[in-house]
C-alpha atoms as one frame of an Amber mdcrd trajectory, in Angstrom:
protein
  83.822 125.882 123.130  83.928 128.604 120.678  82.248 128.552 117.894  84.099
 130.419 115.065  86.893 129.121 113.032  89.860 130.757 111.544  88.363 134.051
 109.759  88.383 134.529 106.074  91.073 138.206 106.006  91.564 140.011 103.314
  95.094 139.373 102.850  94.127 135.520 101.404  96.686 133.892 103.906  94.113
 131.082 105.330  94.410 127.925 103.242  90.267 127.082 103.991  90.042 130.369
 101.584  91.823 128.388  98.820  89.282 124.964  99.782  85.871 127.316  99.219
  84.936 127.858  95.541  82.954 131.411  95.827  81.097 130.260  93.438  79.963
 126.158  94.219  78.216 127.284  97.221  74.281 128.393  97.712  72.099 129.649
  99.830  69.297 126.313  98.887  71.353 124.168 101.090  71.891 124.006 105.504
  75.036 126.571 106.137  75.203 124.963 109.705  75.770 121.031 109.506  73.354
 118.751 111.814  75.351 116.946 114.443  73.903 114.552 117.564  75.774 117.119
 119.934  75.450 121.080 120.671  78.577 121.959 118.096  78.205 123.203 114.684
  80.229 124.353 111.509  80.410 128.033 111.606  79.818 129.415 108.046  77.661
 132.111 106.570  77.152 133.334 102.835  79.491 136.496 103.288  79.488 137.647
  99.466  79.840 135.128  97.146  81.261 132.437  99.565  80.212 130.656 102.251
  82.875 131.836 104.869  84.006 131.011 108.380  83.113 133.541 110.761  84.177
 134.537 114.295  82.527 136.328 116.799  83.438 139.524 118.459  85.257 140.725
 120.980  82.968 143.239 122.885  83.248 142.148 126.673  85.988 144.136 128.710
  89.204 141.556 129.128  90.340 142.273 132.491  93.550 140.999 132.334  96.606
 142.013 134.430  97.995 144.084 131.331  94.615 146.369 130.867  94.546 146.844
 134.498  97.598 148.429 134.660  97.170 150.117 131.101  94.208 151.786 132.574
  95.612 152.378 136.208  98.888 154.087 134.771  96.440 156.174 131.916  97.296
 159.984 132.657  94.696 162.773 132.808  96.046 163.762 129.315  95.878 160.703
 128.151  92.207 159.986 129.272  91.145 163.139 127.664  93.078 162.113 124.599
  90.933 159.106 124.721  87.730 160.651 124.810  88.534 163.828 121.953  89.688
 161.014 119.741  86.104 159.463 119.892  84.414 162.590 119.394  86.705 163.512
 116.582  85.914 160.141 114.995  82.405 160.559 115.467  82.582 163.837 113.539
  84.935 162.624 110.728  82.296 159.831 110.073  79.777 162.317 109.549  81.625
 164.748 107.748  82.584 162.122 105.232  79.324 160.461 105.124  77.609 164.083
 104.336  80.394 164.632 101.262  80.303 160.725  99.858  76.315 160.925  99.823
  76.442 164.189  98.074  78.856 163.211  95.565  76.568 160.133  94.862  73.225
 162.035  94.684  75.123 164.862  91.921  76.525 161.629  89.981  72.864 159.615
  89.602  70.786 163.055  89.342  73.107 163.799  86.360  73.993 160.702  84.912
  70.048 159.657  84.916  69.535 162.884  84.319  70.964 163.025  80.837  69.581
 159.948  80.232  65.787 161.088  80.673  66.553 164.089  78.511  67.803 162.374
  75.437  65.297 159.865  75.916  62.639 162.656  76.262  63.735 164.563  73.069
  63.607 161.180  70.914  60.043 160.477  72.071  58.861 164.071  71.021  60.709
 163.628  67.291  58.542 160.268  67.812  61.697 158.328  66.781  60.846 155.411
  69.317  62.847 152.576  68.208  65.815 154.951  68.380  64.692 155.947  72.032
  64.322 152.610  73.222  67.692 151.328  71.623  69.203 154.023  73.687  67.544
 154.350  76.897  67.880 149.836  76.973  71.512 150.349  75.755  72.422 153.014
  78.393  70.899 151.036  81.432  72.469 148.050  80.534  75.763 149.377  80.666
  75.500 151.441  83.992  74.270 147.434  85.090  77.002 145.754  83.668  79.389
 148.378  85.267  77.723 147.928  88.967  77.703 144.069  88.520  81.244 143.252
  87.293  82.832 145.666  90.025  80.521 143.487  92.512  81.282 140.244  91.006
  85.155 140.726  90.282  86.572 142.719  93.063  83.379 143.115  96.100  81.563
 140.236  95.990  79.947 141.693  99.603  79.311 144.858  98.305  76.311 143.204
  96.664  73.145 144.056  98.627  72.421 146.530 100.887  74.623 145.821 103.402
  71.898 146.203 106.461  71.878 142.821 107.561  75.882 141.864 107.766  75.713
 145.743 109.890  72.814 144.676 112.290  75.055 141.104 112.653  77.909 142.939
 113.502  76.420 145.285 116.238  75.152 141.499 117.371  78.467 140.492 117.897
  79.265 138.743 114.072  82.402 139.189 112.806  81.421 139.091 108.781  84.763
 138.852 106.821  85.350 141.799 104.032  82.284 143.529 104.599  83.910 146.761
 105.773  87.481 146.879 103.653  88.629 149.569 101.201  87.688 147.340  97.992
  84.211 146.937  99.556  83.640 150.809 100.158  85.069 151.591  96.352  82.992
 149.120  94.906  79.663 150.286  97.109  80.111 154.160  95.861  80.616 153.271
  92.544  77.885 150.329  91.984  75.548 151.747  93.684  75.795 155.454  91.314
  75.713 152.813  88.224  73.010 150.591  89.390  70.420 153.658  90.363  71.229
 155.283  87.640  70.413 152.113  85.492  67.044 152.994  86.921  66.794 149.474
  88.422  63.686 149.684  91.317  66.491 149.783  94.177  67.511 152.699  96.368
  70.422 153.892  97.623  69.771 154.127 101.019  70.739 150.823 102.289  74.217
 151.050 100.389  74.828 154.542 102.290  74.286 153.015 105.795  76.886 150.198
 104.242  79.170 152.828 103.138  79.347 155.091 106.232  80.053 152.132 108.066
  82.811 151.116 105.890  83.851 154.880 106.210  83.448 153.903 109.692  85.176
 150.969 110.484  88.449 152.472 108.401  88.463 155.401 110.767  88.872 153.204
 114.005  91.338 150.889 112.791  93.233 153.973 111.089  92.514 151.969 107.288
  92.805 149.205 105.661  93.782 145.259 106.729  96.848 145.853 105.502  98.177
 149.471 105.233  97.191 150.681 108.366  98.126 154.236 110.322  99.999 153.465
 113.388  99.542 157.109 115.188  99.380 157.224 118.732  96.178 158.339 119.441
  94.664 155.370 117.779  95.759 152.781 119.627  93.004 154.027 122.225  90.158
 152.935 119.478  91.853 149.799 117.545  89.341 147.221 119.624  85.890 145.646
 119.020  84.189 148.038 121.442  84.607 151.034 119.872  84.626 150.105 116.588
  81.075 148.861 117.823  80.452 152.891 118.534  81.639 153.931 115.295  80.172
 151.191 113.275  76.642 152.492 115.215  77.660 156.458 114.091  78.023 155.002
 110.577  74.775 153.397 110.253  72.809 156.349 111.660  74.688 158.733 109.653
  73.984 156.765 106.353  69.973 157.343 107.069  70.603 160.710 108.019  72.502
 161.165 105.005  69.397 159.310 102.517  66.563 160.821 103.755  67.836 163.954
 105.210  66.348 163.102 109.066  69.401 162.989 111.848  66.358 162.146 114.651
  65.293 159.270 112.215  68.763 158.132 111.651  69.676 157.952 115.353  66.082
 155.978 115.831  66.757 153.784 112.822  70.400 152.765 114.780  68.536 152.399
 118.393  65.733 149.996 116.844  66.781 148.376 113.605  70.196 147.651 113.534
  71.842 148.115 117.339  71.801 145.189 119.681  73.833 147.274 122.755  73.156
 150.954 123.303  73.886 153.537 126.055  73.403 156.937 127.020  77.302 158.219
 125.676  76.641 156.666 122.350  73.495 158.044 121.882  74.891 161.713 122.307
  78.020 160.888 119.602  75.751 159.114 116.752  73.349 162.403 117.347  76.016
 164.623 116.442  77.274 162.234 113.555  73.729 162.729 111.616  73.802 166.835
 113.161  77.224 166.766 110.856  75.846 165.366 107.996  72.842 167.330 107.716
  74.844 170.373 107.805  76.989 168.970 105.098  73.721 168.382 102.977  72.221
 171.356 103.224  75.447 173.445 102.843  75.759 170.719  99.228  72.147 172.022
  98.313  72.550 175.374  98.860  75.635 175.629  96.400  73.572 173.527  93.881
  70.317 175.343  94.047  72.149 177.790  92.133  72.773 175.783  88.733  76.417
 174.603  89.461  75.391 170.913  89.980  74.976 170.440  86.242  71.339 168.424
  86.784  70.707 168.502  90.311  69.201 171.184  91.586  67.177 170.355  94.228
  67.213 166.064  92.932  69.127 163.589  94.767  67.337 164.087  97.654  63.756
 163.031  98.531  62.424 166.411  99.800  58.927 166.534 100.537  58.172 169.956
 102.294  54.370 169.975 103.157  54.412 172.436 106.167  52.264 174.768 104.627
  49.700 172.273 104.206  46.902 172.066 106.501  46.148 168.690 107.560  42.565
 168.297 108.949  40.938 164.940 109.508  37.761 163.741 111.079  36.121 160.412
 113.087  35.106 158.910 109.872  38.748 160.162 107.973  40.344 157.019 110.318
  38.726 154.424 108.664  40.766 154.587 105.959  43.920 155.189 107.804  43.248
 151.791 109.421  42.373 150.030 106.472  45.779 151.527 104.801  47.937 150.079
 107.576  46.074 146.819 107.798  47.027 146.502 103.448  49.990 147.550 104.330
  50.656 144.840 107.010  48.973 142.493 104.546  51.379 143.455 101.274  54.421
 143.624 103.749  54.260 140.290 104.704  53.280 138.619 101.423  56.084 140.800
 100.191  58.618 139.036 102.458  57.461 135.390 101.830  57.873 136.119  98.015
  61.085 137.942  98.092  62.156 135.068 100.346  61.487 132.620  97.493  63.226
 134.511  94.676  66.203 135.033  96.940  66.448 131.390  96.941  65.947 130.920
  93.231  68.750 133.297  93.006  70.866 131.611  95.052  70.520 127.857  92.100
  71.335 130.645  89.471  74.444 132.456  91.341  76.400 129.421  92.329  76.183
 128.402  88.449  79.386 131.194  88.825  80.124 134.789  87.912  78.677 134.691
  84.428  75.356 133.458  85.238  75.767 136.711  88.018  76.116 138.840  85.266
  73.753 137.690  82.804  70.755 137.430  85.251  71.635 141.165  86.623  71.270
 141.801  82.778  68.085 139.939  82.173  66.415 141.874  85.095  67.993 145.600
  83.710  66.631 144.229  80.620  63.155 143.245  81.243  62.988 146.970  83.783
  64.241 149.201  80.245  61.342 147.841  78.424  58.659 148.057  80.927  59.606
 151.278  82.002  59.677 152.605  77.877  56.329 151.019  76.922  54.097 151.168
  79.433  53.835 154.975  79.257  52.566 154.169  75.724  49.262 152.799  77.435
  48.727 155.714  79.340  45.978 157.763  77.898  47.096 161.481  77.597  45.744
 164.380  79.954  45.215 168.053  79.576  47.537 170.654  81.354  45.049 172.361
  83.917  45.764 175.787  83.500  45.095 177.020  87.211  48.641 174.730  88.016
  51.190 176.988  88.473  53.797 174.045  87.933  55.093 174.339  84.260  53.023
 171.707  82.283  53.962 169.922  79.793  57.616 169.461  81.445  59.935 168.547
  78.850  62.954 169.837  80.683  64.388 168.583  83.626  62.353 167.365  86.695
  58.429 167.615  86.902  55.438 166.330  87.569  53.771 166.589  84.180  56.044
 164.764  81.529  55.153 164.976  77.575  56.607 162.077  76.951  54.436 161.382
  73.446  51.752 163.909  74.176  51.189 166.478  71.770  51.369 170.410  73.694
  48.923 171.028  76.615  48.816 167.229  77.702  50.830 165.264  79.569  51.499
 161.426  79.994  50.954 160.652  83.989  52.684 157.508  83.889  55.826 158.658
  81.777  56.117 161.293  84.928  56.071 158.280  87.407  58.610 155.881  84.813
  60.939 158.162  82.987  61.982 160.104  86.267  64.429 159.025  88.422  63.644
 157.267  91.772  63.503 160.132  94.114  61.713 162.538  91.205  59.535 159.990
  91.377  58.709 160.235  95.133  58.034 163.941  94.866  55.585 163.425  92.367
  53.672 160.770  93.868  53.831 162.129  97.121  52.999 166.017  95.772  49.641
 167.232  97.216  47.105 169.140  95.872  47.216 167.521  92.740  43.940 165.363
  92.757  43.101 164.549  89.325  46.795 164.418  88.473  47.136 160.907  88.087
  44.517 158.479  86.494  43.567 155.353  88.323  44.628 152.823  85.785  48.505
 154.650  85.508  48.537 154.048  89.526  47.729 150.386  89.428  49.776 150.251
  86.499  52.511 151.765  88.495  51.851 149.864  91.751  51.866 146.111  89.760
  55.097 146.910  87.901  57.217 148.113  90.917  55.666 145.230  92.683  57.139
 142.765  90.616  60.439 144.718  89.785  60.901 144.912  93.607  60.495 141.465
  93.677  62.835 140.310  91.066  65.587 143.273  91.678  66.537 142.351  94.904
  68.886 139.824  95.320  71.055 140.552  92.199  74.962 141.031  92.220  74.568
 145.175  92.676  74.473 147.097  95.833  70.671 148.158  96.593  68.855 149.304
  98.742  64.784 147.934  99.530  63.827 151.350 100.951  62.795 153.349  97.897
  61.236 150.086  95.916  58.983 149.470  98.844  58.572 153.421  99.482  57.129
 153.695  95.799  54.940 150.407  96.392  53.202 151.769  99.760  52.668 155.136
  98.204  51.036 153.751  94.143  48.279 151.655  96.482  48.101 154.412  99.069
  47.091 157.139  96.294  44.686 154.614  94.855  42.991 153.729  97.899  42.806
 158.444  98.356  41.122 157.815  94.464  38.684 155.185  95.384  37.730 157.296
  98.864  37.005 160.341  96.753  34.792 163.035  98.219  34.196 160.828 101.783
  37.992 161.875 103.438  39.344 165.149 104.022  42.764 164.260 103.646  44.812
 165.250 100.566  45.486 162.376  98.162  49.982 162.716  98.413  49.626 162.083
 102.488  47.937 159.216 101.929  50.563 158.466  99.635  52.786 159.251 102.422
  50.947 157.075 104.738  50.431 153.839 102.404  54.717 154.301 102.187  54.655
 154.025 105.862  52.386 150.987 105.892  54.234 148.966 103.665  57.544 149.629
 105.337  56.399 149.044 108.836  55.086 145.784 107.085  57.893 144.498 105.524
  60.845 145.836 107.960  59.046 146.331 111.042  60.283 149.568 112.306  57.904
 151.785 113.685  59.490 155.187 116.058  62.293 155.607 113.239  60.018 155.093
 110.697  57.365 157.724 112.260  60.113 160.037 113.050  61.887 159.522 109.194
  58.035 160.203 107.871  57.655 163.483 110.120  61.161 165.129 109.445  60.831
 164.092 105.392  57.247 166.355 105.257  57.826 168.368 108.214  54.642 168.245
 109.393  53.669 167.478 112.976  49.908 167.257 112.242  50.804 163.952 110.757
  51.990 162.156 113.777  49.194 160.659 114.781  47.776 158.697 111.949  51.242
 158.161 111.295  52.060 156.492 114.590  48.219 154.490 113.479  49.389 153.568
 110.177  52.841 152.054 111.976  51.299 150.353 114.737  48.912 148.679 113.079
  50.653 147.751 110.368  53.435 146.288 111.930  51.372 144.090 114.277  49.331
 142.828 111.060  52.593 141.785 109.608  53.689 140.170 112.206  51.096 137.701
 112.719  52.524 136.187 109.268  56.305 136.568 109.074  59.724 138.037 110.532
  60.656 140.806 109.229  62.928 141.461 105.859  66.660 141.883 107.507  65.771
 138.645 109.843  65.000 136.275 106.452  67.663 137.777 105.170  69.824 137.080
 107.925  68.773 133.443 108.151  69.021 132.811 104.591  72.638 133.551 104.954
  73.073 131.920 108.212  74.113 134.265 110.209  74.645 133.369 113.869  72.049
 136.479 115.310  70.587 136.369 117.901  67.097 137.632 118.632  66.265 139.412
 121.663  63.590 137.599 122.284  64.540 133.678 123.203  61.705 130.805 122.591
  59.417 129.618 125.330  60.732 126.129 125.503  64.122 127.624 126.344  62.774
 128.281 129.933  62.713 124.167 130.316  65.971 123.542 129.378  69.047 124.476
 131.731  72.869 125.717 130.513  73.605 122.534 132.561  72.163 120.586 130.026
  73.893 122.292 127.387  77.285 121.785 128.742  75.847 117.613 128.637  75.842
 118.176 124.652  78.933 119.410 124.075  82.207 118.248 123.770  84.678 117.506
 126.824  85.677 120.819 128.041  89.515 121.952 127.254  91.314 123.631 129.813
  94.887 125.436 130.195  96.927 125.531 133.438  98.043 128.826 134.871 101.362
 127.941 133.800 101.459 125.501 130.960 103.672 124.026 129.201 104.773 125.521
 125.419 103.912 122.292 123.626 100.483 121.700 125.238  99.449 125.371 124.212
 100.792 124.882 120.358  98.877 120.720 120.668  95.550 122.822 121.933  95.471
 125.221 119.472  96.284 122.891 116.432  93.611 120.911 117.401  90.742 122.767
 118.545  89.037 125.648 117.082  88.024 126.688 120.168  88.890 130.582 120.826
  88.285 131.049 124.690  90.028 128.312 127.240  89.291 128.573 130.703  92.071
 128.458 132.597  91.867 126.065 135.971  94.675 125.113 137.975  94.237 121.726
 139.199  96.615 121.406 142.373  96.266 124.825 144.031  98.900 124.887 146.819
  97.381 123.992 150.154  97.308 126.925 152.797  95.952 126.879 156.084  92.416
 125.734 156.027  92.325 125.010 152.477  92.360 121.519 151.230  94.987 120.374
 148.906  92.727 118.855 145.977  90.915 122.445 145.476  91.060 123.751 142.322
  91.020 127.305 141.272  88.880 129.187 138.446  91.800 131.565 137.249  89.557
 133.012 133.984  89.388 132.508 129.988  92.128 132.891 128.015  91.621 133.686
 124.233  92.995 131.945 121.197  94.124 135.206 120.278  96.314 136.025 123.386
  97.527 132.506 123.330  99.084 132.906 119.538 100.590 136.689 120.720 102.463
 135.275 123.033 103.665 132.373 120.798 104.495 134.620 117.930 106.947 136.641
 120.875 108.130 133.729 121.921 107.778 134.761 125.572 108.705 131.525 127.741
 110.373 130.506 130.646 112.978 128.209 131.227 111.117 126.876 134.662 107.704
 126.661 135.842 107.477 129.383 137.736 104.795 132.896 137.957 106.239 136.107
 136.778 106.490 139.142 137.764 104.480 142.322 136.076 107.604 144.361 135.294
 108.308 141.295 132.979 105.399 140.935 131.360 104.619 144.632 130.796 108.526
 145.043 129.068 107.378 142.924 125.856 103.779 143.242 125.595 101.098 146.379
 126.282  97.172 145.819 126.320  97.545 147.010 122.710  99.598 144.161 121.406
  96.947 142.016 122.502  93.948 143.943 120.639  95.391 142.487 117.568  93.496
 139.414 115.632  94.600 136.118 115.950  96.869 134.981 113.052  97.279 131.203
 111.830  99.163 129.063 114.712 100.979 127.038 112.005 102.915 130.083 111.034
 104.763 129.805 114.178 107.911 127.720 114.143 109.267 126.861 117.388 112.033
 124.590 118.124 112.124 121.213 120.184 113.887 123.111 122.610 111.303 126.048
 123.354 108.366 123.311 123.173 110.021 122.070 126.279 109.521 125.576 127.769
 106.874 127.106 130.123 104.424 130.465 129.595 102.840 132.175 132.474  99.159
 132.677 131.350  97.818 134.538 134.222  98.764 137.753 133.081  96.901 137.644
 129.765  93.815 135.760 131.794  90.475 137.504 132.159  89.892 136.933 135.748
  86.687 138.425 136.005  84.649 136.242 133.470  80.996 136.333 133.877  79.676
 133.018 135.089  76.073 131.342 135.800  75.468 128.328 137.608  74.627 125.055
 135.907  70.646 125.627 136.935  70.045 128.433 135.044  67.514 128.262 132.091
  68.769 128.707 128.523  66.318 131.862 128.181  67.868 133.443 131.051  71.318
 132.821 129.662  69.991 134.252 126.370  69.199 137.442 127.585  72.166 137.879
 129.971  74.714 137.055 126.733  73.105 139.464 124.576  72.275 142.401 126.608
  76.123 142.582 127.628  77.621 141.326 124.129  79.548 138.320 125.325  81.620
 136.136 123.682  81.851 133.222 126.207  79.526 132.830 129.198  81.144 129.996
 131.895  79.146 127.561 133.617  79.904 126.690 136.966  78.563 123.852 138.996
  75.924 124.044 141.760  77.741 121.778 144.222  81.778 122.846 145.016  84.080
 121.488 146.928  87.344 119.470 147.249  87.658 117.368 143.785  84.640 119.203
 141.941  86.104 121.055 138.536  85.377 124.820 139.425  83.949 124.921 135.457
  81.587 123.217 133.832  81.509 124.280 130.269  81.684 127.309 128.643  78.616
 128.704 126.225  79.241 130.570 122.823  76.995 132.090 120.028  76.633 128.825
 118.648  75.128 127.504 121.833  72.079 129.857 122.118  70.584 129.496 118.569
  67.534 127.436 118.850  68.087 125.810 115.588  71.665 124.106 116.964  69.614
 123.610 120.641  66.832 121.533 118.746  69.190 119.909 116.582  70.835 118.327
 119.777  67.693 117.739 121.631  65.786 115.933 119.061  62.757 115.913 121.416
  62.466 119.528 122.133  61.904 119.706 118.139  59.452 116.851 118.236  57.440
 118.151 121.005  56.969 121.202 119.391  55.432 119.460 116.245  53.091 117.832
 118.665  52.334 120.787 120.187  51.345 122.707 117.045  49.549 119.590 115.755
  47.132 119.318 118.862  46.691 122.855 117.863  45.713 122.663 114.786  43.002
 120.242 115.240
């Protein structure tokens, strides 16, 4: 049985759309309801509402129709096929490249501004005036991100990571790629960075390329769609897969300006099926955008960007510096990746609490959305303005060749309320905006640039605005909060070294960055690889790779990482790659036991028993098992024959043609290929009950052969869970059959059919009560 019901479209025709307030639903309660057998509700927190969700469609239907689609394909047409890709591939970064650059010119000058008023009202010391402004100004740039989120993209909200890494899994999340979705993502996410809220924008770009994405391959939106030729090749789950997997790279490419680091990030974060061919295409999707990038800062470095110059981008070139370390110099380095597996995981926990406090607030409804992403912009404004005040000033060291005091645009020496020749440290950190604030932390050869009470000053507030940021209705990103964490306690630790390390005091700002990332996301190649292309410096890589390794194992011992508590807070059906021990004693066999009886479809059936299935049964795959195969010599006359799955989908296509036959009889393939093409059936299933047949053509007859996958992948009844696991992830399937040990005259040639649902440990336990028991016991006898 499948597992997904009717999917939430955008178009607002399903009636269970109408039954779900958006917002009377939160994320403190079960999304999957407990039941004695292996079936569960499929809903997720998609947005603002908990949603039905389908899986996707990423095995290879080989039904008569794509046979013959790909047997008739022409050399022209095959090569049509694969330019079409390519192009797509490069459209995806070209697009990505210009969005991301529009976005960096539009915070850079819009915060921009903002720090330069504020900066001139500090020096004319009128501070109440300053802070009316500087609170006034942020809270509109939130109220703008969160009522576009709230009203018209509820699943723009976010960063977007998780619903893209459940997708590449083989979740279908409703609205998470549409036009609405995209707008709302460019536009929030400018406001809400701009409001200089502690959230990046480099989990909203990997959303929005793979909106940008997703329109490409289904030539726009749900409902005003192109209909050219060539894009019929692309409008299925497979390669919108590919795309989607371009997107994502590109939108790391296009944040931190690494295309090795965004193809990485895809491969090890976010993709659950890779191959050589895609691999090649999302490489030259992040080669595109990083031309596009550096093209955009080239025309900007000359002053036509208004404020950004060389902003917008985190660029931290330290290829000229010399990085020499010792024995003794990796003492620290350990110790930095063993806080930062330390902070990472209490990080998670915490964030995993709020999240959930969130969730009782949000479903109080779209106000109480709006006036808690205004507390939070409220309570950032006035940390951010007074804290500099309790920042001792420091004098401008004359041997800098930096302009000090900066009162212009960017710097690393701000005046903020200094008098001339000082600077405030922490205004430089505070009153900058996010990536500014990078560079200066990260800047080298600056040791006595920064006191040690504005870095733990620093490293407590972003702590607790990274905590309490998160999880309101704007689009953000936990990159750059958790970037600026790692790098305020890596800097310290540099401070409280002093003269006993070699190493310059930004790389181990660098490298505590690293360590808290690896600890909270655990990522460790793209995050080495990101690290080495942002300071272009190979003599980092291998206290790098030390910081990441150990990091990531220290945080491991404590939690999963972010994106996977995310995921499960939602209740999203992913599934890990890894399946639990216990699932080597249990067998699909037993499985099949749990569930509901089996529903099966003749090879020729009957109109009315194809509209009673699908009415009532959610199901979206039927096998399709002919019970009295004609005797022939040799064969017995009570053998039945496995003919394949049908899906729910193909079943209402050929309902909505009205495609029957008068007697029960097979047809032949010029008839079926003059009403439908493999393309037809590429098309989502609609609602059944929008079909209106007659009496008379419910007495009718539809050959299902010809839209039957006949080459299903099977496993026998024996086989253990975790082996069934791996097997239905590695190749992306939607239904796995089970077939029985024992066949012969009289057996049924299926025994039950395995979803999504099926695999995920938490529905397995709840059906086997004793499996969750044992496992109690287990950890008990441990324990003592």
């Amino acid at each position: 049985m499948e597992e997904e019901a009717v999917n939430l479209r955008d178009d607002g025709e399903d009636e269970d759309e109408h039954q779900h307030d958006p917002e009377q639903n939160s994320l403190h309660q079960p999304l999957l309801r407990r039941s004695p057998t292996l079936t569960s509700n499929p809903m997720a927190m998609i947005g603002a509402k908990v949603s039905h969700i389908e899986s996707l469609d990423y095995e290879m239907y080989e039904d008569d129709l794509f046979k013959h689609d790909w047997r008739s394909r022409s050399s022209v047409q095959v090569l049509q096929y694969v330019v079409l890709k390519w192009t797509l591939a490069f459209l995806v970064g070209l697009l990505t490249g210009v969005v991301a650059s529009l976005i960096n010119l539009a915070i850079e000058n819009i915060a921009g501004w903002k720090m330069l008023v504020v900066g001139e009202l500090v020096l004319k010391e009128r501070y109440f005036t300053g802070f009316a402004y500087f609170t006034g100004a942020n809270l509109a740039l939130t109220l703008v991100a969160a009522a576009l989120c709230v009203q018209f993209a509820p699943t723009a909200a976010g960063p977007g990571i998780p619903e893209i890494k459940a997708y590449l899994n083989g979740v279908d999340t409703p609205n998470m790629f549409g036009v609405p979705t995209l707008i709302v993502k460019i536009f929030g996410s400018i406001a809400a960075v701009s409001a200089g809220l502690d959230l990046g924008k480099e989990g909203p770009l990997v959303h929005i390329a793979s909106c940008i994405a997703y329109l490409l391959g289904q030539g726009g939106s749900d409902k005003h769609k192109l209909n050219w030729r060539w894009l019929r090749y692309v409008k299925n789950d497979r390669d919108r897969r590919d795309l989607i997997t371009c997107g994502a790279s590109s939108g790391v490419c296009a944040a931190f300006r690494s295309p090795v680091g965004g193809v990485l990030f895809a491969l090890e974060e976010v993709a659950s099926w890779w191959r050589s061919a895609l691999l090649w295409r999302t490489f030259f999707s992040t080669a595109v955008v990083v031309v596009v990038l550096r093209a955009f800062m080239e025309y900007c470095d000359s002053g036509r960007c208004g404020l950004f110059g060389r902003g917008g981008l985190i660029l931290f070139d330290v290829s000229g510096v010399i990085v020499s370390y010792h024995f003794m110099d990796l003492l620290p380095v350990v110790v930095i990746g063993v806080i930062g597996g330390v902070l990472g995981g209490l990080y998670n926990h915490l964030l995993h609490k709020v999240l959930r406090v969130y969730s009782i607030i949000n479903e109080k409804g779209r106000m109480a959305k709006l006036l808690l992403s205004l507390s939070v912009s409220l309570f950032t404004s006035v940390c951010l303005y007074t804290l500099p005040f309790l920042a001792s000033c420091s004098p401008c060291d004359p041997s800098i060749d930096a302009a000090c005091p900066t009162t212009g645009r960017s710097g690393n020496f701000k005046q903020f309320n200094c008098p001339d020749g000082y600077y405030n440290d922490l205004a430089s950190l505070l009153h900058a905006t996010n990536d500014d604030a990078v560079r200066n932390i990260f800047s080298t050869s600056t040791p006595t640039e920064f006191r040690p009470l504005s870095l733990l000053i620093f490293f407590l507030l972003y702590c607790i605005l990274g905590l309490f940021t998160f999880g309101i209705a704007v689009p953000s990103g936990l990159f750059l909060p958790i970037i600026l964490m790692g790098s305020a306690y890596g800097r310290l630790l540099a401070l409280a070294i002093g003269s006993f390390t070699s190493i310059d005091q930004g790389l181990y700002a660098v490298l505590g960055a690293a360590a808290l990332m690896a600890g909270s996301m655990r990522m460790t190649v793209s995050l080495c690889v990101i690290f080495l292309e942002l300071t272009n410096n190979l003599s980092l890589l291998p206290i790098t790779m030390l910081v990441l390794l150990i990091s990531k194992t220290v945080g491991d011992g404590f939690n999963p990482s972010i994106y996977e508590i995310i995921l499960e807070l939602k209740g999203l059906p992913f599934l890990d790659a890894k399946p639990e021990p216990w699932m080597r004693n249990l067998t699909v066999g037993d499985l099949a036991a749990a569930k509901p009886n089996l529903v099966c479809l003749q090879g020729i059936e009957k109109v009315s028993k194809v509209v009673e299935v699908l009415k009532s049964t959610l199901h979206n795959g039927f096998p399709v098992v002919d019970q009295e195969f004609p005797s022939t010599a040799g064969v017995p006359a009570a053998t039945t024959e496995l003919n394949g799955v049908i899906l729910r989908a193909h079943l209402i296509a050929v309902l909505r043609k009205k495609w029957f036959l008068t007697e029960k009889r097979r047809t032949q393939d010029w008839e079926i290929r003059e009403r439908f093409t493999s393309v037809d059936l590429a098309e989502k299933a609609s609602n059944v009950d929008e079909i209106v047949l007659t009496e008379e053509e419910k007495e009718m007859y539809i050959d299902l052969l010809p839209f039957t996958n006949n080459t299903p992948y099977t496993v026998v009844e024996t086989m253990s869970v975790a082996k069934a696991l791996v097997l239905f992830r590695e190749l992306a399937l939607r239904h796995l059959l089970i077939v029985p040990k024992y066949q012969g005259a009289g057996i049924s040639p299926v025994v039950g059919i395995l979803t999504r649902q099926d695999l995920r440990a938490h529905n397995i336990m709840n059906a086997f009560p004793n499996i969750a028991k044992k496992r109690g016991e287990k950890g008990i006898n441990h324990g003592s």
